[in-house]
C-alpha positions in Angstrom: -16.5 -2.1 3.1 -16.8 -1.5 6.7 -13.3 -0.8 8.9 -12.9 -1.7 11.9 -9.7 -0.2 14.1 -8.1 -1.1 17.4 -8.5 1.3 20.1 -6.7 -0.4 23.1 -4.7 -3.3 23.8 -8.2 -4.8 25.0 -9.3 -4.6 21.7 -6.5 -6.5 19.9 -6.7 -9.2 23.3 -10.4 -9.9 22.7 -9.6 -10.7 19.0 -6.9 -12.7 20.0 -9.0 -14.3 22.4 -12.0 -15.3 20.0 -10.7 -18.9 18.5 -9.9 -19.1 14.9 -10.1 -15.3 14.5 -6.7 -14.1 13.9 -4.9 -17.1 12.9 -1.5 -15.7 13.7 -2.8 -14.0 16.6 -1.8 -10.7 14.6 -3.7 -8.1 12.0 -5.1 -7.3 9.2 -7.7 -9.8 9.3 -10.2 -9.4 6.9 -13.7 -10.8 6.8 -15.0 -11.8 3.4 -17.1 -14.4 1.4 -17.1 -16.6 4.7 -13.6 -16.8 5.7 -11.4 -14.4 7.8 -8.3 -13.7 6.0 -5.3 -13.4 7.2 -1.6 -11.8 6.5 -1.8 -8.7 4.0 -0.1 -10.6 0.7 -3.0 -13.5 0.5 -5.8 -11.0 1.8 -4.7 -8.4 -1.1 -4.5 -11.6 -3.5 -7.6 -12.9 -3.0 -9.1 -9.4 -3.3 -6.6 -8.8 -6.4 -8.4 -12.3 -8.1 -11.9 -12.1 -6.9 -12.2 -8.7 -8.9 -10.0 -9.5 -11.9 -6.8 -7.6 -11.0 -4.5 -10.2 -11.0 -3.5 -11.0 -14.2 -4.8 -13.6 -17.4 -2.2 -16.2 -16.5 0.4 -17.0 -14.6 3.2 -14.8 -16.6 0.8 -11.8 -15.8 0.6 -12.7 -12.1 4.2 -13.3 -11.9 5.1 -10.0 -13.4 2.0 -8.3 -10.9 3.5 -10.2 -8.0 7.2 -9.0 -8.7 6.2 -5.1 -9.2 3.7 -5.2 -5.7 6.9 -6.8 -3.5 9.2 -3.8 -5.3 6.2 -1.7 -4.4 6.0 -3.1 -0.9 10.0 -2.6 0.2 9.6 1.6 -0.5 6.1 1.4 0.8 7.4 -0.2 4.2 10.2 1.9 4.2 7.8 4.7 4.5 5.2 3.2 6.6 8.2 3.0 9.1 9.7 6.0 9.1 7.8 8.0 12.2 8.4 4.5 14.4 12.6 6.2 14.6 13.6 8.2 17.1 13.9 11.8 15.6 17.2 12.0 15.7 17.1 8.9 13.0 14.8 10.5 10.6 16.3 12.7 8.1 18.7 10.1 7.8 15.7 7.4 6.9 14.1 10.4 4.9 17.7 10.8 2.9 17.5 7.0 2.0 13.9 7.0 1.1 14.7 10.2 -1.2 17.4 8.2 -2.7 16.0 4.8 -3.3 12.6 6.8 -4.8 14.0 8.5 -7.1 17.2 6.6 -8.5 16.0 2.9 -7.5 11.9 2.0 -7.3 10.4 4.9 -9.6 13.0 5.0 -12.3 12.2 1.2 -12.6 8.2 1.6 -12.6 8.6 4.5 -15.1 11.0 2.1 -17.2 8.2 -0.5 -17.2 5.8 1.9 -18.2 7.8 2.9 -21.1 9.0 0.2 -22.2 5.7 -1.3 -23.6 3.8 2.1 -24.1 0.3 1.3 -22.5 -1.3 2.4 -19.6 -1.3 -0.2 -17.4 1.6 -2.0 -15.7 0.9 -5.8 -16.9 -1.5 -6.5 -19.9 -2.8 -3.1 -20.5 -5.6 -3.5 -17.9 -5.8 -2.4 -14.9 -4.1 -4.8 -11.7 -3.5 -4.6 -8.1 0.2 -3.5 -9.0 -1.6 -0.3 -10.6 -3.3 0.5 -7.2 -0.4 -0.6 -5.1 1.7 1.8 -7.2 -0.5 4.9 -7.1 -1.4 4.3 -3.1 2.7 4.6 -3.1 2.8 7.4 -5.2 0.2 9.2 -2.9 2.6 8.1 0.5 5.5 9.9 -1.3 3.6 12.5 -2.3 3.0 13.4 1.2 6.3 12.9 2.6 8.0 14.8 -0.3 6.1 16.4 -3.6 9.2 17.3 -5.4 10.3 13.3 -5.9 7.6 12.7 -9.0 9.1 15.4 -11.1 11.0 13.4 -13.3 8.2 10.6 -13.6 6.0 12.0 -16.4 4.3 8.3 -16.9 4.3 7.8 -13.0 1.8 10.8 -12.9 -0.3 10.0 -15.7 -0.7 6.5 -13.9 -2.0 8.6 -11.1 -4.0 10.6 -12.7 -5.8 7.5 -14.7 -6.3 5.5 -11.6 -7.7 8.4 -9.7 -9.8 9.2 -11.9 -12.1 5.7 -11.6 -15.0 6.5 -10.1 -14.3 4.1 -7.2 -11.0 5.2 -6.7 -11.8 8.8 -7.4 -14.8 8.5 -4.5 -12.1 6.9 -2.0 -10.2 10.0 -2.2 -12.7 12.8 -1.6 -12.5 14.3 1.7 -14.1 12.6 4.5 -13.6 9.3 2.8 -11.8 5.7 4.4 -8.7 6.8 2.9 -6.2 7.6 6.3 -4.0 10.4 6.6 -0.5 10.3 7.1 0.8 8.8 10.1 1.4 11.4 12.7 3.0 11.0 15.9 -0.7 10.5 17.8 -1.0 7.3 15.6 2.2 6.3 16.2 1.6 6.3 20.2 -1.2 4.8 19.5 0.1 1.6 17.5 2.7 1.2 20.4 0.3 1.0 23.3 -2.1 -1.2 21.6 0.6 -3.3 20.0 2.6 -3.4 23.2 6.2 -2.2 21.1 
């Protein structure tokens, strides 16, 4: 896939600008088979069923669909984090600690468990899989010690990055973006105007 990223506030005004391209007048948009996608859920849906990770039936894509939005509220938590003043953040970092380790992974680790297969949903491989090892990666980052008491949370991590696809993603040099630092973050707030 080829990524494309905003530069300047110019950038996300000609988009704007260009009828029928962001059809909320806000990003991701994604370009594929034709259409230009919009809003992260039904891009990563589409994605998730055009490449068989979504599940065999509806109870599978129920179950996918719960574990991604559970994935989604740490994730976000996370993803906002450097946008707080400093003087906010070890006190976001404290509840981030607290709801990885006693509330979101404790339940992924349960559901892993709990039905002894490698896999999330179905014993095959889904787009909660990949949502949950991108997660485990972000928390990595933030905080290494938080995976020690999530010996199945690991192994998930370890299988998924392992896929040739995946495992190519993550070399150096690769698409996959750093961390956030505080460049990016002054960045997103010029070009996003917040």
């Amino acid at each position: 896939f080829e990524e494309q990223f905003l530069e300047s506030p110019e950038d996300l005004e000609k988009l704007r600008n260009e009828d029928g391209v962001l059809m909320f007048q806000q990003v991701p948009m994604v370009e594929i088979d034709g259409m230009k996608l919009a809003q992260t859920r039904a891009i990563l849906n589409y994605i998730a069923a055009k490449y068989n990770l979504y599940g065999t039936d509806i109870k599978e894509r129920a179950l996918i669909d719960m574990y991604s939005e559970g994935i989604a509220d740490l994730y976000e938590m996370i993803l906002r984090l450097p946008l707080f003043p400093p003087d906010e953040q070890d006190a976001k970092m404290t509840q981030i600690r607290e709801k990885t380790t006693n509330r979101y992974f404790p339940a992924f680790e349960k559901v892993l468990k709990s039905h002894g297969q490698h896999y999330l949903v179905g014993n095959r491989l889904s787009k909660a899989d990949i949502h949950l090892v991108e997660l485990i990666y972000q928390v990595e980052e933030i905080d290494p010690s938080l995976m020690a008491n999530f010996p199945l949370l690991k192994a998930l991590k370890t299988r998924i990055s392992n896929l040739p696809p995946v495992k190519k993603f993550l070399q150096p040099g690769s698409q996959r973006k750093p961390p956030i630092d505080a460049k990016a973050v002054k960045a997103a707030r010029e070009i996003f105007k917040i």
